[in-house]
N, C-alpha and C positions, 0 to 999 in steps of 0.2 A: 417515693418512687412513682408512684398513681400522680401525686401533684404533677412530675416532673411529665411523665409522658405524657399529659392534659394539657402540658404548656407545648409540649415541642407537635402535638398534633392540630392545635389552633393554629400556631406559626405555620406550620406546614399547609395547611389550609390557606392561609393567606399567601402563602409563598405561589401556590398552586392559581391563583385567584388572578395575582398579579403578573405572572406569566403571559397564564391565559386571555390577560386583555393587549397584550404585549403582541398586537397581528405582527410585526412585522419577524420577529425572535420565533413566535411560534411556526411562522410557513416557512421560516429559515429549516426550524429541526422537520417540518414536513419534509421539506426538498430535497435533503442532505440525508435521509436515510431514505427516499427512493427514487425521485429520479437521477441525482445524483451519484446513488451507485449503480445503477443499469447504463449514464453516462460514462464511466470510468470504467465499466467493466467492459463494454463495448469498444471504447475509444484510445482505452491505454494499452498497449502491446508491448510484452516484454520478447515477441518472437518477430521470427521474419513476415512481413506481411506488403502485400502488395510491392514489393522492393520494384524499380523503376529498372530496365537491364537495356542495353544498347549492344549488338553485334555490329562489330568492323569485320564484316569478310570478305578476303581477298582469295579465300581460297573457292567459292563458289562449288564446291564438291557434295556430294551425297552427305556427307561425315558431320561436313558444317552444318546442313540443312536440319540433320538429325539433331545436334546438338542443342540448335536454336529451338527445335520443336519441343527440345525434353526440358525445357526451363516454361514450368506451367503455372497456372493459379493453384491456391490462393495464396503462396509464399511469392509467387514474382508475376507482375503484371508479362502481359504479350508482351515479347521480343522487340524491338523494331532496328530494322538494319538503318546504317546510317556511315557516312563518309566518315575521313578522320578526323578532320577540320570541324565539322560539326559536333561529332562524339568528343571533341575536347572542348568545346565552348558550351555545350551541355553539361559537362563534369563542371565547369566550372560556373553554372548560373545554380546546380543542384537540379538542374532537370533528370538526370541520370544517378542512377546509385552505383550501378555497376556498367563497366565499358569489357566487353570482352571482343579480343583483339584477334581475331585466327588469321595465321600467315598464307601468302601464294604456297600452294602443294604442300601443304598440309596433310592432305590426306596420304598423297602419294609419296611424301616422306616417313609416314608411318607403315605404309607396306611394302615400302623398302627395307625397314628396320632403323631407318633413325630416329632422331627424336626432337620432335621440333617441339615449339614452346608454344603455349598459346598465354599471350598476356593480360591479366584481367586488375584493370582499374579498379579503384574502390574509393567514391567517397565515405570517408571516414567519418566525416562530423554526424552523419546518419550512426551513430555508435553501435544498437543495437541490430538493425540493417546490416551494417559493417562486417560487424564480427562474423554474425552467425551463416549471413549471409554468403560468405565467401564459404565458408565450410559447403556449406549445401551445392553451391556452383561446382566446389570442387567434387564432391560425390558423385553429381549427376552427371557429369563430364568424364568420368572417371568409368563409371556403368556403360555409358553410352561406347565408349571408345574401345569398350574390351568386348562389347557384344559384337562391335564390327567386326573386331580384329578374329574373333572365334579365341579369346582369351581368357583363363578365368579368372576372376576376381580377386583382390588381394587378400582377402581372408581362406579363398582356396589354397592359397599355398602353404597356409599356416598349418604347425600341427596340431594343433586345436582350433572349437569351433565358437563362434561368440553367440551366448543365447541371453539376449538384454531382455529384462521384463518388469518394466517400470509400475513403479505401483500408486496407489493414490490417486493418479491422473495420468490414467494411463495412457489420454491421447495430448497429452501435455499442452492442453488449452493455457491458454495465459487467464481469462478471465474467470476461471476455479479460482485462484489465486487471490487476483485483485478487486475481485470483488467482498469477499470475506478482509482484505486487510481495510475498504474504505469503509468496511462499516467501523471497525476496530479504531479507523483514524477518524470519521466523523464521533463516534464517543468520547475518545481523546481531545479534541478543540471544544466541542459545543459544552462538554462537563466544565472546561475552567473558563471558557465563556461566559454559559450562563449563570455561575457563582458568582463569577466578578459582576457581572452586570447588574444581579439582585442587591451586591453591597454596596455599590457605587450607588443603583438608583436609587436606595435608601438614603443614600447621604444627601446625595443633587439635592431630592425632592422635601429633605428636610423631616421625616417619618421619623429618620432613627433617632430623633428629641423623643416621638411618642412611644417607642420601644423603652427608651429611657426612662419615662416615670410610669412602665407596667411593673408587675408583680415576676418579672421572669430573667433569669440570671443570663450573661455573656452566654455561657456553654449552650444552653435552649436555646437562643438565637442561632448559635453558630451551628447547633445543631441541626435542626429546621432548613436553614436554606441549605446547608449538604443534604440532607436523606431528602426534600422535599425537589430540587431542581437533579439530582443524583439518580430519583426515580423515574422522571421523563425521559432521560437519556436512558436507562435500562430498560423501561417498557418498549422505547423505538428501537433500540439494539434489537431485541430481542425478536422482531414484531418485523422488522427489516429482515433480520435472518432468515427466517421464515418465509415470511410472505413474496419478496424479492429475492433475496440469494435463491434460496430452496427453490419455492415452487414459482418465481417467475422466471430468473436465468436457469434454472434445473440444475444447479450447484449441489450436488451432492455432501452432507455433512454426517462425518462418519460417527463422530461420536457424541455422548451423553448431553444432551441440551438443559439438562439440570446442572450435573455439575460443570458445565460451563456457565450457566447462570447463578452458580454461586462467587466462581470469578470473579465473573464482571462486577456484581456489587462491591465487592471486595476493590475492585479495582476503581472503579466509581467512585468510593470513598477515598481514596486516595488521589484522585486525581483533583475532583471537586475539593478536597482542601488545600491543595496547590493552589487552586483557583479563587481560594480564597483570599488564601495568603497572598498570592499576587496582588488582588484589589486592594487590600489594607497599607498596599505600598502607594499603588497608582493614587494621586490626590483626585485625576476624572476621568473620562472614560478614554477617552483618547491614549492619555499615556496607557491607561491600561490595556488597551490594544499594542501599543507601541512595546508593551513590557514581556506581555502574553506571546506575540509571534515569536519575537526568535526564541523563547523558554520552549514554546510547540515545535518549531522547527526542526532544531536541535533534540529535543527527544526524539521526534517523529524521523527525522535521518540515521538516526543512529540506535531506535528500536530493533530492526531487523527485518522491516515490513517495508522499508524502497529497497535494502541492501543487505544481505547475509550477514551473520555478527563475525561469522569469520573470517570473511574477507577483508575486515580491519586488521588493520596492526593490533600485534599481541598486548602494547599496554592500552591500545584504546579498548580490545576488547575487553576484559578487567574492568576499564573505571567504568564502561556503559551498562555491566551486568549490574547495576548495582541500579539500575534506574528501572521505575517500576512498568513504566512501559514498552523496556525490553523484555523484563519478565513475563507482562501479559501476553502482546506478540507472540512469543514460543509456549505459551500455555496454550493459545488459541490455535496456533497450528496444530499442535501435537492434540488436544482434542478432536480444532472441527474436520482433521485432515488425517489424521491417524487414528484417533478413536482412543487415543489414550486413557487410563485410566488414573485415580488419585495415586498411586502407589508411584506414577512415573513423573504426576509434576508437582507432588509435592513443595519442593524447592523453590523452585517458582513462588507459589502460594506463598511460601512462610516468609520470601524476598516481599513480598505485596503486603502481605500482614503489615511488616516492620515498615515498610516505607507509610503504608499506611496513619501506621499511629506516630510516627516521626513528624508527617507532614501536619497532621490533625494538630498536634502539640503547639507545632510552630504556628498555625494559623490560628489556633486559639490564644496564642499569647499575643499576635499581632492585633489579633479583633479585640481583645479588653482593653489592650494597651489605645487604641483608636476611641473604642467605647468611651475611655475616662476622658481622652483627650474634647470628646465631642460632647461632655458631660461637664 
């Protein structure tokens, strides 16, 4: 056992060695745990944000004017009034997100008691824009219209009263979010990246002849470049979280930073033998890029980290629970977002374990199986 971990800490040493002259791999893992997640947490918005809004008013009243006023930053840029002809040649270049249409007497149809319409366009291919966007037009329209009128509120009439009190993120930043999942998705790519890349450049470079006639078995090799490339991506996880999430975005992380960083290894090893196993297939680097994307894709769409696991269909969600980087996802929420403890993601954990030593098996049969073949 002393023999064995004396061989897998030279490998790893060397693994470490040959990385580190690798500038172009190493300012990759620089870039991609920080300024690449202060890009993505900045830049990606899962809420309304500066939405583009156009008024057609024909009713020129106090009402409209109001209207047009209460539609503010930072969910909707300034108002701009605009004819109808142009507010439809704007929906249609995307200059506009929202067209809202107020009719002649408008106002003076409302305090008569009727009920006039006000029409509000939507480009849709804006998705997230779209959706939410209309809701919030509609609120604020809705507030606005019953303060004139001396009206009270639709929740007034109710007989009960609604007291929302959201937790976690309370002011429902999007970038709490997405910033903790890029770091989650740059450890996910760069782990079976840089696996595949160390077994590949062994082969290119013709090395794994000289692994060949040392004193040290497949499993020390395969072992070595997992824990050895497994641990540069845990150190920057780690190191990211902190330094960036935490204390440069002021991302709040609620729970145990230990036992999250028992996870991650756990999960690291798992991933990084995927990434093994991927290379043993690819014959050079290329396909193994070509092999690697859609394998990441497809986990990374279907983890739960672009998209809820529920809001799949009930057999997709089944077959996806079973894949390990669903499991980490909702481990890493439910710690760095809940503050959970072992007792609640157990499950999780024991899903990583197994995928773990499932993936390690299969990428250790693939690498001897190579080894002989290269031998």
């Amino acid at each position: 056992m002393r023999r064995w971990l004396i061989n897998v800490g030279l490998l790893c040493r060397k693994e470490f060695h040959s990385l580190v002259r690798d500038f172009i791999l190493f300012g990759l893992i620089i870039f991609a745990f920080s300024a690449a997640v202060v890009i993505v947490a900045d830049g990606v918005k899962i809420d309304v944000s500066n939405a583009t809004v156009a008024f057609v008013d024909e009713d020129h009243s106090t009402l409209s004017r109001q209207l047009r006023a209460a539609v503010l930053p930072p969910y909707f840029k300034t108002p701009v009034v605009v004819a109808r002809a142009q507010a439809s040649s704007g929906m249609d270049r995307g200059t506009y997100n929202f067209v809202i249409d107020i009719p002649p007497r408008f106002e003076a149809d409302l305090l008569a008691g009727r009920k006039p319409t006000v029409q509000e366009q939507i480009d849709a291919t804006a998705m997230t824009q779209a959706g939410l966007g209309a809701v919030y037009l509609q609120q604020i329209f809705v507030q606005q219209v019953a303060a004139q009128m001396h009206a009270p509120g639709g929740e007034a009439s109710l007989p009960f009263r609604v007291d929302s009190r959201i937790r976690f993120n309370p002011n429902s930043q999007s970038f709490w979010f997405t910033s903790v999942m890029q770091v989650v998705t740059d450890a996910t790519v760069l782990s079976i990246i840089l696996v595949g890349a160390a077994v590949i450049r062994e082969r290119e470079h013709g090395t794994i002849e000289h692994l060949l006639v040392l004193p040290v078995s497949a499993v020390e090799i395969a072992m070595a470049k997992i824990v050895a490339n497994g641990t540069v991506i845990f150190i920057a996880s780690l190191l990211s979280l902190e330094c960036v999430v935490h204390w440069g975005l002021g991302v709040p992380l609620a729970g145990s930073m230990l036992l999250f960083a028992g996870c991650l290894a756990l999960y690291l090893f798992s991933v990084t033998s995927l990434g093994m196993m991927l290379a043993t297939i690819a014959p050079a680097m290329p396909q193994f890029g070509l092999l690697a994307v859609p394998v990441y894709a497809v986990a990374y769409l279907l983890s739960g980290a672009a998209t809820p696991v529920e809001s799949m269909p009930p057999a997709m969600q089944l077959a996806v629970r079973v894949l390990p980087t669903t499991q980490f996802v909702r481990v890493a929420q439910d710690i760095l977002y809940r503050g959970a403890g072992l007792e609640t993601i157990w499950p999780s954990v024991l899903a990583i374990i197994l995928s773990s030593a499932l993936f390690f098996l299969m990428a250790l049969a693939r690498f001897r199986s190579m080894l002989a073949s290269q031998g």
